[in-house]
N, C-alpha and C positions, 0 to 999 in steps of 0.2 A: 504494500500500500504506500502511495506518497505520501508526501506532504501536503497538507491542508493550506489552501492558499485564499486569500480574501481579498474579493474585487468589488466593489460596490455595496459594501454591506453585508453580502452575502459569502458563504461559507465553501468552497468546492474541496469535495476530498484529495484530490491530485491533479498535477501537470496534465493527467489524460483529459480527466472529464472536463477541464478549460479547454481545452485542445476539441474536444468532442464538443462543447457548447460551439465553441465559432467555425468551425465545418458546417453543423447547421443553418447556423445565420447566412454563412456561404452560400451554403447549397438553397436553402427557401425564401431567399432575397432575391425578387426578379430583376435581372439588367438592365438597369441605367434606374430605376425607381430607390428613393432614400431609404436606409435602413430603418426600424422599425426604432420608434423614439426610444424605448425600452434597452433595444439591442443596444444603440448607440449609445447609450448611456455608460454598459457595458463596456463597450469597445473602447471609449474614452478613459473611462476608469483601467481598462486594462493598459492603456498606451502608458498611463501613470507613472507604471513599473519598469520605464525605460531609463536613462542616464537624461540630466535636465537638457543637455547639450541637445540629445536625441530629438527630445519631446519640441522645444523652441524650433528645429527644425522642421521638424513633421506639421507640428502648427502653425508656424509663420505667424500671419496677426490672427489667427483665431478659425476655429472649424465651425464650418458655416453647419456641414451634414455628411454623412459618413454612405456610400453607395457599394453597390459589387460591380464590378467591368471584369470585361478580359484581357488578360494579358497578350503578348504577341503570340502567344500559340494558342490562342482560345482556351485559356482553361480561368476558374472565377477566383480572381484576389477580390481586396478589398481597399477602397479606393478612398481616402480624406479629401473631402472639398473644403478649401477653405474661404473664407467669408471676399477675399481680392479676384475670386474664380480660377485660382489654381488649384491643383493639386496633387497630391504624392499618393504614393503605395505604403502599404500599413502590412509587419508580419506580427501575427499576433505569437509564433513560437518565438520572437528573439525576445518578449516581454516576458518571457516566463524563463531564461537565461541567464543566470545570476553569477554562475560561475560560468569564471571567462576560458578556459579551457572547455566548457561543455558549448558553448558560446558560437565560439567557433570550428570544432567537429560539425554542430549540427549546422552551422553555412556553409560548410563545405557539400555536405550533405544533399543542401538543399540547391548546391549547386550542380554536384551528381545527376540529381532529379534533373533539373531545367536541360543540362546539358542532354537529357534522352527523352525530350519533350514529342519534337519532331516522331520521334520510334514509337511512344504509345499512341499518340494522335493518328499516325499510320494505321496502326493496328487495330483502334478502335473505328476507324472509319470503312478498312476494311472487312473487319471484322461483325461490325453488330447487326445483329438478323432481329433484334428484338425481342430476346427473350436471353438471362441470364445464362453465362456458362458456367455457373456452380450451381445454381439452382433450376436453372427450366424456366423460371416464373417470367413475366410478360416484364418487359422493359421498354422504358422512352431514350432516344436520342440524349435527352435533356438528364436524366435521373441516373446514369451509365458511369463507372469508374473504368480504369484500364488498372487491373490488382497481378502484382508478381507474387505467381506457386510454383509451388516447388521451393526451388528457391527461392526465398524473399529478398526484398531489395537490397536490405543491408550485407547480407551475406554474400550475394556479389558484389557489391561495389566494395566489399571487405579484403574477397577473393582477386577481383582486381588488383587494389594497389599492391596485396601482399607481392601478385606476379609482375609487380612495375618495381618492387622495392624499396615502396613505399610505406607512410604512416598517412594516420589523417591530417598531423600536425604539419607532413612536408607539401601537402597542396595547397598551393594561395589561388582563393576566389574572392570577388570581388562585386558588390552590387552595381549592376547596370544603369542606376542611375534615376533620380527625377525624372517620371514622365515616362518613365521604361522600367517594367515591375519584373524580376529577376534577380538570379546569381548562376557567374557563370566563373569559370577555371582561366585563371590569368595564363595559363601555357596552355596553347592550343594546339599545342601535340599531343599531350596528355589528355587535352578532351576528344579528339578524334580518335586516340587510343581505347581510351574508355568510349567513346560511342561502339565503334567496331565492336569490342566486347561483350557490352549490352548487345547487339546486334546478333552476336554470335550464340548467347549462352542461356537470354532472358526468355521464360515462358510466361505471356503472358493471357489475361481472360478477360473479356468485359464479365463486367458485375455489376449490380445497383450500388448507389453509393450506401445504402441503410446496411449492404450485405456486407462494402470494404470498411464502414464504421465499426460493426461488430467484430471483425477479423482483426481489428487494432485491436478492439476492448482486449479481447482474447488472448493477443500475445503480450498486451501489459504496454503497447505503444507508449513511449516518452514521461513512461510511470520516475 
């Protein structure tokens, strides 16, 4: 069990179940419509728990309303308007980041992920017939995860660097930037190394996303 973490007054037993709140706001926030005053409220209070540095940036002169968009591969972050009509990308895992060693494992991570963006979007496009491939059950375009079995994510991308003679600590990534919502691997041989890889070894499945929420609970995701 983790630790008991407090955002708004309220109580969550662990890292997941934050983690599992804001995947839903994700996932049931239609695109380009404001967050639900409640959620945002939320999301706010969560941004809290960043460094002040962070926070002044992310806000600028003030958040007007907090939205879902897609990023350049279609897949749903989360978006801060702020009140001058700009705005930035919001990760709600780096707020829950405290130690800076776990900090940046999980950017790097997160840059793994983006880096084989392209590969699930493949997959899933060619892939979905409409109805789950662990369960059978009827699925929408809209409601569809792309979920690695077998082997799971981390285990290859583990299996990876070990065959590059690497750590987590020795890949530098870097966020993309204002206005472009990502992370991606500052050596871009290393990421087309690692894409190839993915390419090679990753099994993957469309799923609904309620089935790839439950498949975290289960393994104890970012407990």
């Amino acid at each position: 069990m983790g630790t008991p973490i407090e955002i708004n007054g309220q109580e969550y037993r662990s890292k997941a179940e934050v983690i599992r709140k804001c995947k839903w706001i994700l996932d049931e926030t239609p695109i380009g419509l404001r967050v639900d005053e409640g959620d945002a409220m939320f999301l706010t209070a969560l941004l809290q728990r960043r460094d002040p540095n962070v926070i002044a940036d992310k806000t600028g002169p003030g958040i007007s309303h907090w939205e879902v968009m897609y990023d350049r591969q279609k897949f749903r972050v989360f978006k801060i308007a702020r009140i001058d009509g700009t705005f930035t990308d919001f990760s709600f895992y780096k707020c829950l980041d405290t130690d800076p060693v776990a900090a940046y494992e999980r950017k790097v991570k997160a840059g793994a992920r983006y880096e084989i963006k392209p590969q699930t979007r493949e997959y899933r496009d060619k892939n979905f017939k409409g109805v789950s491939e662990l369960s059978g059950l009827p699925l929408t375009l809209e409601d569809c995860h792309v979920d690695h079995h077998g082997t799971g994510f981390d285990v290859l991308f583990a299996d990876f660097l070990s065959a590059q003679g690497l750590r987590l600590a020795d890949v530098e990534a870097k966020s993309v930037g204002d206005f472009q919502i990502g992370t991606v691997f500052v050596d871009r041989r290393l990421a087309e190394a690692w894409q190839e890889w993915h390419r090679m070894f990753a099994k993957l499945r469309v799923i609904s996303k309620a089935e790839n929420l439950r498949l975290e609970k289960q393994k104890g995701a970012y407990e």
